[in-house]
C-alpha positions as CSV (number, residue, x, y, z in Angstrom):
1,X,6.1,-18.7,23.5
2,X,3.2,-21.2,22.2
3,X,2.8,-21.2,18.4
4,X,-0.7,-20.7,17.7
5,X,-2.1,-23.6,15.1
6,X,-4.2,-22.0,12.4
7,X,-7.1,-23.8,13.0
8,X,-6.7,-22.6,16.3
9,X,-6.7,-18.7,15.1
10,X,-9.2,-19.3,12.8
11,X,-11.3,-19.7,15.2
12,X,-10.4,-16.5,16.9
13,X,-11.5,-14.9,13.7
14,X,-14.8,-15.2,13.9
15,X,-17.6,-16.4,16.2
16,X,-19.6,-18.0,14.0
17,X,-23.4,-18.4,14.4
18,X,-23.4,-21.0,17.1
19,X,-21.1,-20.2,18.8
20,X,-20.9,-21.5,22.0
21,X,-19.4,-19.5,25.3
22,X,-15.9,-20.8,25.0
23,X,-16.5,-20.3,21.0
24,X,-17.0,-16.9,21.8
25,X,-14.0,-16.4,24.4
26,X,-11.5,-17.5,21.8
27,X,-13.0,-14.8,19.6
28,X,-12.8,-12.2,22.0
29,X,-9.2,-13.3,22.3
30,X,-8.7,-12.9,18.8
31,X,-10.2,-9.6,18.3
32,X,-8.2,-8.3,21.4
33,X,-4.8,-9.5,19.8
34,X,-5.4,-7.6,16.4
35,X,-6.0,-4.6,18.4
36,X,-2.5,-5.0,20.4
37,X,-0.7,-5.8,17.1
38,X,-2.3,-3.0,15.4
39,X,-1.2,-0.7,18.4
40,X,2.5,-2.1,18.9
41,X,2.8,-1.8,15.0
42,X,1.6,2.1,15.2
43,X,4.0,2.4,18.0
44,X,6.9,0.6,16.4
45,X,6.4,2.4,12.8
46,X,6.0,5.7,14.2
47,X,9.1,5.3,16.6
48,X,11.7,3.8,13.7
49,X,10.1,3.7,10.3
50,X,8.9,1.6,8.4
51,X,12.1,0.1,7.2
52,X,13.4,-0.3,10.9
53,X,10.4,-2.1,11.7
54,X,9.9,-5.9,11.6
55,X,7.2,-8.2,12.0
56,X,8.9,-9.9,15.1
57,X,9.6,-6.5,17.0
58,X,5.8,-5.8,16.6
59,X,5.2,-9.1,17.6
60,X,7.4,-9.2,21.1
61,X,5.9,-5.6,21.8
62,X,2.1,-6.7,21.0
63,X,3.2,-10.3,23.2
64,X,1.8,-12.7,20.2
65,X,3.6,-14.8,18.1
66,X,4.8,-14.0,14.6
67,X,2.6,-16.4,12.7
68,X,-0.6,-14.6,14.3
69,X,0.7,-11.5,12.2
70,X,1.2,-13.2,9.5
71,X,-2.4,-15.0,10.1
72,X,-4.2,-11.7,10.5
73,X,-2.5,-9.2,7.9
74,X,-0.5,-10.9,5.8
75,X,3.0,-9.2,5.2
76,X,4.8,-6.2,6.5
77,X,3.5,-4.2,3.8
78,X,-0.3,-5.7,4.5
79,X,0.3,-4.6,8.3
80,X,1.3,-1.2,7.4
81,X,-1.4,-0.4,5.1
82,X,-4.0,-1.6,7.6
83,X,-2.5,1.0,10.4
84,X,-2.4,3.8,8.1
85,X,-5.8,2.8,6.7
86,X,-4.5,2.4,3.3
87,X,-6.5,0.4,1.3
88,X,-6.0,-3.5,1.2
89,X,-7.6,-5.2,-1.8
90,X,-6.6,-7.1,-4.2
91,X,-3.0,-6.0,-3.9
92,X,0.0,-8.3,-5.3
93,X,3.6,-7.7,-4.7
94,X,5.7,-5.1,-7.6
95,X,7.5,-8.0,-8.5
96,X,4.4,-9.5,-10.1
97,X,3.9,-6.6,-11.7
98,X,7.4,-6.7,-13.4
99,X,8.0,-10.5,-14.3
100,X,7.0,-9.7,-17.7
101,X,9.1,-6.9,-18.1
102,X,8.8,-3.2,-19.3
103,X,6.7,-3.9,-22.1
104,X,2.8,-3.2,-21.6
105,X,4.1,-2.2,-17.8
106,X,1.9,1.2,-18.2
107,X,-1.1,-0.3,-18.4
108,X,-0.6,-3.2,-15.8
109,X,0.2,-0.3,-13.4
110,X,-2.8,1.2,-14.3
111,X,-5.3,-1.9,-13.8
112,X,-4.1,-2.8,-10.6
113,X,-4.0,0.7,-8.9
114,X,-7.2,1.0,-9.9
115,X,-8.4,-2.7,-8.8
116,X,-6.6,-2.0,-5.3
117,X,-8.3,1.5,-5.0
118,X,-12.1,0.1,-6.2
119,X,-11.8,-2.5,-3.8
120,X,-11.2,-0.2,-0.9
121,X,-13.8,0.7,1.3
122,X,-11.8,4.1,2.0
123,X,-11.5,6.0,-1.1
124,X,-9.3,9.0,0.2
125,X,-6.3,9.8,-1.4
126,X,-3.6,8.2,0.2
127,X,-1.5,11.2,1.7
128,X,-5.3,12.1,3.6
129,X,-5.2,9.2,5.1
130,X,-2.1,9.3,6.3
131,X,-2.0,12.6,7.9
132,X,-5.3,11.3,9.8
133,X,-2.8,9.6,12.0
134,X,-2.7,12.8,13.8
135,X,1.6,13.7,13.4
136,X,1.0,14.5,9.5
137,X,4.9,14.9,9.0
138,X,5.6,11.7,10.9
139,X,2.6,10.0,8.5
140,X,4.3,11.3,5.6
141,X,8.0,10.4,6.2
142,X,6.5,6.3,6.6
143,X,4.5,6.6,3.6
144,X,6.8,7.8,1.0
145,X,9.5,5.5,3.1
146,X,6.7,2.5,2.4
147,X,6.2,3.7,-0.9
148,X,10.0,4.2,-2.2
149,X,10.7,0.7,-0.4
150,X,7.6,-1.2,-1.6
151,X,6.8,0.5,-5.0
152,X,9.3,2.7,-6.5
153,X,12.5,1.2,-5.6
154,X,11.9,-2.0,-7.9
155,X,10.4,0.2,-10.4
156,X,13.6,2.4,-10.9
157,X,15.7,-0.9,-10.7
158,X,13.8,-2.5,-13.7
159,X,13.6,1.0,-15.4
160,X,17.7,1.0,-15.2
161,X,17.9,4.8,-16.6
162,X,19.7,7.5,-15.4
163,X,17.0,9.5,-14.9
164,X,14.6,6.1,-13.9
165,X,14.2,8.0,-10.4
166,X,12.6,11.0,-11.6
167,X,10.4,9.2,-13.9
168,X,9.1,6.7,-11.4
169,X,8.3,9.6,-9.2
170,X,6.1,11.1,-11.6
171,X,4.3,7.5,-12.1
172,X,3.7,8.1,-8.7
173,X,1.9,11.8,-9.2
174,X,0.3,10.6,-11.9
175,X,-1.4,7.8,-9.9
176,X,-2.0,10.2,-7.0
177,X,-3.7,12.9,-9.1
178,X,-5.9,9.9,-10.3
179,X,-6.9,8.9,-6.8
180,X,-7.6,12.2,-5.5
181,X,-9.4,12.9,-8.7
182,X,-11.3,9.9,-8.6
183,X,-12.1,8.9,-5.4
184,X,-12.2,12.2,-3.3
185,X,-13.4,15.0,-5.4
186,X,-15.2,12.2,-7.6
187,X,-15.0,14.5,-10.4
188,X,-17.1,13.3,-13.4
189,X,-16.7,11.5,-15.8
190,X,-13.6,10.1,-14.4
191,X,-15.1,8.6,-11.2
192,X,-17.8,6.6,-13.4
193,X,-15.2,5.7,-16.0
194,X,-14.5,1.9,-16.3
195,X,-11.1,0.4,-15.9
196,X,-10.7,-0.8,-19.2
197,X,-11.0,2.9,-20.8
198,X,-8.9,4.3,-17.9
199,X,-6.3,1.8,-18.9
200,X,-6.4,2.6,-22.8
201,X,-5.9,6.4,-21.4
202,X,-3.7,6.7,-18.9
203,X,-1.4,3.0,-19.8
204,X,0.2,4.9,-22.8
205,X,1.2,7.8,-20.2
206,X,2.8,5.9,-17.9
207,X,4.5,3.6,-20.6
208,X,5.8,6.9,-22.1
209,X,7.1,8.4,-18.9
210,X,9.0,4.7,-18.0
211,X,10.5,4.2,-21.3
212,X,10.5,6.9,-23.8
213,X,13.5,8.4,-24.4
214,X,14.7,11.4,-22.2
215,X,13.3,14.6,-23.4
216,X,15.9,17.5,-24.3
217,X,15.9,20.1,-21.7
218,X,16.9,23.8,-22.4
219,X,17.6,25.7,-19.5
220,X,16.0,29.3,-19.5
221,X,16.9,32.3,-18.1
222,X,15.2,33.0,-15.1
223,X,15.2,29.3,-14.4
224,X,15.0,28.4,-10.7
225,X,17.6,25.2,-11.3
């Protein structure tokens, strides 16, 4: 199969304003491939996960060449969001997030979720959008498998607790209640509120709930567990 120059998908990308008839063909051409990568990769997610998934499979199913993936989304991660129409802004690895360690982590979590999430031009919470796929169990399996893989499987790794699972989980809900809060009831003031006093808020929670010390628990009677 014919690698594809970038120059030449570039111009797929857009028609430009005088753009000529074969101009416009190599658009179309473009346009059509996105659509059959975004299909295959619905396909190919839905039918092995998001973990048994890879950016050639989708390729050889959507009958384009790897780069033009890579050209038009990005990474695997950049693919899924855009099927599950998760939102796709300024996004950066959670490696970034974690080169400078634990230390002030709370409140880089906080910045860039809400970054990501302001840069959206979808601002439903992100199990709603899933289940808009139409198979809301199937949705939900590949977003908390994309999640666990993407997010919270570094985080617990740099956490290094006994307990770092739990705890990254409910960094999780605590981000999730903030989106649905935020950006689908839009309950005031919080949807108005500015990142930098969201951050001086809600940093110091997350910061507690990665690094604080475990609290004691005292079972009670009547206790479910």
């Amino acid at each position: 199969m014919r690698v594809l120059s970038w120059a030449a998908m570039s111009s797929m990308d857009q028609p430009g304003p005088e753009a000529g008839p074969n101009r416009q063909g190599r658009w179309r051409t473009g346009q059509e491939s996105k659509r059959k990568i975004l299909e295959a990769a619905r396909a190919s997610f839905a039918a092995h996960g998001y973990q048994g998934t890879t950016v050639r499979s989708i390729a050889a199913a959507a009958e384009v060449d790897p780069s033009m993936i890579h050209y038009f989304f990005g990474r695997k991660d950049q693919l899924f969001a855009a099927t599950m129409n998760l939102p796709d802004g300024p996004r950066e690895p959670m490696s970034n997030l974690l080169t400078a360690g634990l230390d002030g982590l709370g409140a880089r979590l906080v910045r860039r979720f809400l970054e990501v999430w302001d840069a959206a031009e979808r601002m439903e919470p992100l199990l709603i959008m899933a289940r808009s796929t139409g198979n809301s169990d199937a949705s939900a399996d590949m977003l908390r498998e994309y999640i666990d893989q993407e997010f919270t499987a570094q985080l617990v790794a740099a956490v290094d607790r006994p307990d770092a699972a739990l705890r990254c989980d409910l960094v999780c809900a605590q981000l999730l209640g903030i989106a649905t809060a935020r950006y689908s009831i839009r309950q005031e003031p919080l949807a108005s509120a500015d990142h930098d006093t969201l951050v001086a808020w809600l940093g110091p929670i997350l910061q507690r709930l990665l690094t604080d010390p475990s609290p004691p628990v005292a079972p009670t009677s009547g206790s479910a567990r």
